[in-house]
C-alpha positions as CSV (number, residue, x, y, z in Angstrom):
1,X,157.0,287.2,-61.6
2,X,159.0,284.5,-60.3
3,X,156.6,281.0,-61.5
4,X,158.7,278.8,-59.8
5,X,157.2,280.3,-56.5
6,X,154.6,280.6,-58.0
7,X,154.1,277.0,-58.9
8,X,154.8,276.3,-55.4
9,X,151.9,278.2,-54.3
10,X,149.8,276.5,-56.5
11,X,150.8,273.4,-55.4
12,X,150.8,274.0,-51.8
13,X,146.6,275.4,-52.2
14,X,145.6,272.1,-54.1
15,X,147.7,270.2,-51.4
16,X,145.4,272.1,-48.9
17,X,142.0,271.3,-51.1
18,X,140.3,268.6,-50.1
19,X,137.6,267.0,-52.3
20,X,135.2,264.5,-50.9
21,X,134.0,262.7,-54.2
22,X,131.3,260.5,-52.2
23,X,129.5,263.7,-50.3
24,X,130.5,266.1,-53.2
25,X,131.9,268.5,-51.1
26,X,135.6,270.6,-51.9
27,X,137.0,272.0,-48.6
28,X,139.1,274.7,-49.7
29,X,141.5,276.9,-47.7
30,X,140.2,280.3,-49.0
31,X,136.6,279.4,-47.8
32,X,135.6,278.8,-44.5
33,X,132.5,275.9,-45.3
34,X,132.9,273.0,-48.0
35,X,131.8,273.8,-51.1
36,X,129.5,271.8,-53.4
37,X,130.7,270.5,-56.7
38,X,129.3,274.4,-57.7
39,X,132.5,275.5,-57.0
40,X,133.0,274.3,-60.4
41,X,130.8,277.3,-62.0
42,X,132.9,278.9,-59.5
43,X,136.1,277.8,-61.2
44,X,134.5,278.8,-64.6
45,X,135.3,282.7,-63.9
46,X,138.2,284.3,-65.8
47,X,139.1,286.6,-62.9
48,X,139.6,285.0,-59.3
49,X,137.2,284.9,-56.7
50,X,137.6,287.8,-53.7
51,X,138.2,285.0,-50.8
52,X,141.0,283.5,-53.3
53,X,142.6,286.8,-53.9
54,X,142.4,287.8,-50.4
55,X,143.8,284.5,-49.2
56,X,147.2,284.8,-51.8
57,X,147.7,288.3,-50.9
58,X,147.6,287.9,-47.1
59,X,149.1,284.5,-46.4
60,X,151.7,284.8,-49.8
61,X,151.9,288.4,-50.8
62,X,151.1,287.9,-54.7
63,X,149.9,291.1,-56.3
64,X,147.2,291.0,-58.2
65,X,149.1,289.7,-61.8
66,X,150.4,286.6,-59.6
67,X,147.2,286.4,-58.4
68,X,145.4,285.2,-61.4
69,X,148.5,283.3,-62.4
70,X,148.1,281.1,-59.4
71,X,144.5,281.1,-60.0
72,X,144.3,279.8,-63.5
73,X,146.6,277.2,-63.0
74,X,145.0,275.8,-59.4
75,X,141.6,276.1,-61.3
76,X,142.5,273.7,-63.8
77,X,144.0,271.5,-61.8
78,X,141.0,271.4,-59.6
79,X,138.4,270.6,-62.2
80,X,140.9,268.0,-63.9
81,X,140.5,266.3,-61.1
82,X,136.5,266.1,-60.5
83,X,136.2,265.5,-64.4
84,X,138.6,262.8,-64.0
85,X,136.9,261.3,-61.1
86,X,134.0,260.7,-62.2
């Protein structure tokens, strides 16, 4: 597992995240509609959701183990920054 790619993946889906603090919606390239702050409970889950995995296999051919790397670490960087907006 090479984490300096996968770092780069990481930082190219939070790049790609958009948050819209005023209408509380997270546009997120793995789902096709903005999310409400939910997506929080969503980033609560230990194993990543299907449209994340899907999304990392197809567009940067992670297995499964990469997967969840990338996934933990976009996860907290995603909720750092809603707790730390508000």
């Amino acid at each position: 597992m090479d984490k300096k790619f996968l770092n780069k993946v990481v930082d190219q889906i939070v790049s790609e995240t958009r948050m819209d603090f005023k209408q509380k919606d997270i546009h997120v390239p793995f789902f096709f509609t903005a999310i409400r702050y939910m997506l929080t409970s969503c980033l609560d889950h230990i194993d990543p959701p299907r449209a994340f995995s899907k999304h990392c296999e197809e567009v940067y051919g992670l297995n499964y183990d990469e997967v969840k790397y990338v996934w933990y670490e976009y996860r907290f960087i995603v909720t750092h920054k809603i707790i730390n907006y508000g």
